[in-house]
DRENPA-3360 file (N, C-alpha, C; in nm, 2 decimals, always signed):
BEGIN
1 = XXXXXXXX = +17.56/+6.87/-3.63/+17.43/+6.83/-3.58/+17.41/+6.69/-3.62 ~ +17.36/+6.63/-3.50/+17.33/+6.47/-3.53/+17.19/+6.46/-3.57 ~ +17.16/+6.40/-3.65/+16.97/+6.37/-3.70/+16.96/+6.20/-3.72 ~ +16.86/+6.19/-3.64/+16.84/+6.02/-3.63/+16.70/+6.02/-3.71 ~ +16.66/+5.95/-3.79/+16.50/+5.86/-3.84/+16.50/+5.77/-3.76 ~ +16.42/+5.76/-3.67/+16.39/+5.63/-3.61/+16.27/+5.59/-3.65 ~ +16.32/+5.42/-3.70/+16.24/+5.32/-3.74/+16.19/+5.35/-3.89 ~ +16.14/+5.23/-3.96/+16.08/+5.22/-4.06/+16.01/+5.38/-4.14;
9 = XXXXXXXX = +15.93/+5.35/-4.05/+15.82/+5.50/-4.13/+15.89/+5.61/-4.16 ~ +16.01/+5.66/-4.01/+16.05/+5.76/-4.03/+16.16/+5.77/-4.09 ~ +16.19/+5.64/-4.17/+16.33/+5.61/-4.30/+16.29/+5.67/-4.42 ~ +16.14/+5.66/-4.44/+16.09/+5.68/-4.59/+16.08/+5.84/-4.59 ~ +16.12/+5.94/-4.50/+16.13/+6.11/-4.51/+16.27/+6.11/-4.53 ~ +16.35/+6.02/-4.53/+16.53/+6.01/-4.52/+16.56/+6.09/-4.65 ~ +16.50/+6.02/-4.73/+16.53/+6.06/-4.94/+16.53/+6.19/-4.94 ~ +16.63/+6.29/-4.95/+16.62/+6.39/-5.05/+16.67/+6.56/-4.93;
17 = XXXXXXXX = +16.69/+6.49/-4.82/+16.66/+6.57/-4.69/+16.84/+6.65/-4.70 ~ +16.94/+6.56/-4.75/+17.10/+6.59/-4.71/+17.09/+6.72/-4.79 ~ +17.05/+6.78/-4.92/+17.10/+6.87/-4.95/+17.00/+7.03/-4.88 ~ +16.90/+7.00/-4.83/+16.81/+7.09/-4.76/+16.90/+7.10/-4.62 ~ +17.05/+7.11/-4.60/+17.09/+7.11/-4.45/+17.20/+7.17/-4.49 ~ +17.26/+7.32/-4.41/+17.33/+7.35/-4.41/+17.45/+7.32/-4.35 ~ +17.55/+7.34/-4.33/+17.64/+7.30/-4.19/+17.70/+7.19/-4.22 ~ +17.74/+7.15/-4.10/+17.80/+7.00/-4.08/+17.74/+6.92/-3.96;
25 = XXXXXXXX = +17.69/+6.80/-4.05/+17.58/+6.73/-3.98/+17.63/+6.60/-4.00 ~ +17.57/+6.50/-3.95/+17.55/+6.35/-3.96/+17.39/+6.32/-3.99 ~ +17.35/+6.22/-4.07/+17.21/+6.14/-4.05/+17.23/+6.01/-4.09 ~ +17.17/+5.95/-3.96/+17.11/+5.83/-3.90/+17.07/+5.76/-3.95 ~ +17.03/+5.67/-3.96/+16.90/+5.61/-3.98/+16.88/+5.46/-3.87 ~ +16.78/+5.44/-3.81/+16.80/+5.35/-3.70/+16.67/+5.28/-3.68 ~ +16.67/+5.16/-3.70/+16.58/+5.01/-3.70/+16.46/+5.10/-3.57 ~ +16.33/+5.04/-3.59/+16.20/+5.02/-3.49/+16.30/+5.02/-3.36;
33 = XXXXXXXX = +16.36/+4.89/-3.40/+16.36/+4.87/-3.24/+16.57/+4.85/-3.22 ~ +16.62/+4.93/-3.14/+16.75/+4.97/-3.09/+16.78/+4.87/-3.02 ~ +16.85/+4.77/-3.10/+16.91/+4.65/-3.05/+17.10/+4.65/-3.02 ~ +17.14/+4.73/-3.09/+17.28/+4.74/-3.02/+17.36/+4.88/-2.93 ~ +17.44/+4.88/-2.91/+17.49/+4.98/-2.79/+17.50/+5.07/-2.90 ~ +17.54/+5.05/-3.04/+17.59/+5.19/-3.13/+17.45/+5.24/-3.12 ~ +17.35/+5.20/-3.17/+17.22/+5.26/-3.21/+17.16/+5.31/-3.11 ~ +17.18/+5.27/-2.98/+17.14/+5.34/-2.86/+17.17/+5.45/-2.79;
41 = XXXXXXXX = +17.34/+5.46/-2.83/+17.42/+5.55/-2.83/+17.41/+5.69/-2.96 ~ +17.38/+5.65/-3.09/+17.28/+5.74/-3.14/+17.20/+5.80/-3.14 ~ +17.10/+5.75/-3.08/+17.01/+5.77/-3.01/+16.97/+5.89/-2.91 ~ +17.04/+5.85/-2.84/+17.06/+5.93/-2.71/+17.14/+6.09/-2.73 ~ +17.24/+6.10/-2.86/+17.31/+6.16/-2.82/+17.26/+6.23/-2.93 ~ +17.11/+6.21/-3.00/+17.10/+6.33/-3.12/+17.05/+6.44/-3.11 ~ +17.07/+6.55/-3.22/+17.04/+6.65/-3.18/+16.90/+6.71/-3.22 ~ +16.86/+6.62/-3.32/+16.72/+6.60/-3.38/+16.67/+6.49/-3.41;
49 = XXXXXXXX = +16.56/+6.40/-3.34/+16.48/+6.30/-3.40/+16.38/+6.29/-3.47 ~ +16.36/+6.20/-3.59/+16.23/+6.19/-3.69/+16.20/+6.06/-3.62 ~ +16.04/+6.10/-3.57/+16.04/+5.95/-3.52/+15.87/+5.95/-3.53 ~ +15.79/+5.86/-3.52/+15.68/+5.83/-3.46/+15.62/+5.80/-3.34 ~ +15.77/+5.71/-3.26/+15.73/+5.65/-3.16/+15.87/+5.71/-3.05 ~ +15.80/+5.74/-2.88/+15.88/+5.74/-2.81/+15.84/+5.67/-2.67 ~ +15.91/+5.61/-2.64/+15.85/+5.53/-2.53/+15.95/+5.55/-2.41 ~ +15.91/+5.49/-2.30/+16.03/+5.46/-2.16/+16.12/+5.36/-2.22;
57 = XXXXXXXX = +16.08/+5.24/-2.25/+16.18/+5.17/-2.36/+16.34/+5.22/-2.44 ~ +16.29/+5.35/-2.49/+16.42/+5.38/-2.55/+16.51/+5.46/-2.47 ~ +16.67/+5.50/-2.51/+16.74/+5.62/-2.43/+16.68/+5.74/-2.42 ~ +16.68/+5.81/-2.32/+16.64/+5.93/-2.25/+16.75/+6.01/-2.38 ~ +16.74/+6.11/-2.47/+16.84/+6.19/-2.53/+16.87/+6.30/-2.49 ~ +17.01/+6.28/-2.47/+17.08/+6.40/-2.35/+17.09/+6.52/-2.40 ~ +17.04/+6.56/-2.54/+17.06/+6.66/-2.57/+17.05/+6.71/-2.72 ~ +16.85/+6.65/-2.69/+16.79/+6.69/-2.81/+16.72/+6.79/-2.86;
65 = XXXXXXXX = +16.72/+6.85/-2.93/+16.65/+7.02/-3.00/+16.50/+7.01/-3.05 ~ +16.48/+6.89/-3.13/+16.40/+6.89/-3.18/+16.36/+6.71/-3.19 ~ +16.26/+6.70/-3.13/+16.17/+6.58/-3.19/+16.01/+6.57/-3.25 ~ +16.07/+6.55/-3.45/+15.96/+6.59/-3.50/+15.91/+6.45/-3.56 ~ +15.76/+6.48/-3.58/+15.64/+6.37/-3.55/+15.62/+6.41/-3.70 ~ +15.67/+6.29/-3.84/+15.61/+6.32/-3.94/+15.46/+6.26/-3.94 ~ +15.36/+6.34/-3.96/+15.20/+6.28/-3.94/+15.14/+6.32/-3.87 ~ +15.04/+6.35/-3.86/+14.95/+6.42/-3.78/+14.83/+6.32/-3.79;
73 = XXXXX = +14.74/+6.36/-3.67/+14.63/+6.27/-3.67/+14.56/+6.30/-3.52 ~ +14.48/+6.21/-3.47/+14.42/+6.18/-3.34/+14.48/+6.09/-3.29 ~ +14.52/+5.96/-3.34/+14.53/+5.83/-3.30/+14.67/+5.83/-3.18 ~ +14.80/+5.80/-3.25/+14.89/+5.83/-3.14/+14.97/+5.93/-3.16 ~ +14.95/+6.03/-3.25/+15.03/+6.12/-3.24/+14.96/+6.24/-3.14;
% end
């Protein structure tokens, strides 16, 4: 299982998360903004995102399970 943090905010849930996962997995961690082919290619190809933000801007992910929104609110979540 691939798990990406995208951006800042969703780096600071990163701490403490490896030993709460069973299996065999990879985790991510990947800048606001997806500036090279590796991180785009991450991206795209995870199987779970922590993110805040998704836009038309980033890769479409071919084959994602879960994309979870740490935060709740009215504003943009």
């Amino acid at each position: 299982m691939q798990i990406v943090f995208h951006g800042r905010n969703a780096a600071t849930f990163a701490d403490g998360i490896e030993p709460l996962i069973d299996g065999a997995h990879e985790i991510h961690l990947l800048p606001d903004r997806l500036e090279t082919a590796e991180q785009q290619r991450l991206f795209r190809t995870a199987d779970v995102i922590v993110g805040s933000r998704y836009a038309a801007d980033l890769p479409v992910p071919d084959a994602l399970r879960l994309f979870h929104v740490p935060g709740a609110g009215v504003d943009a979540v």
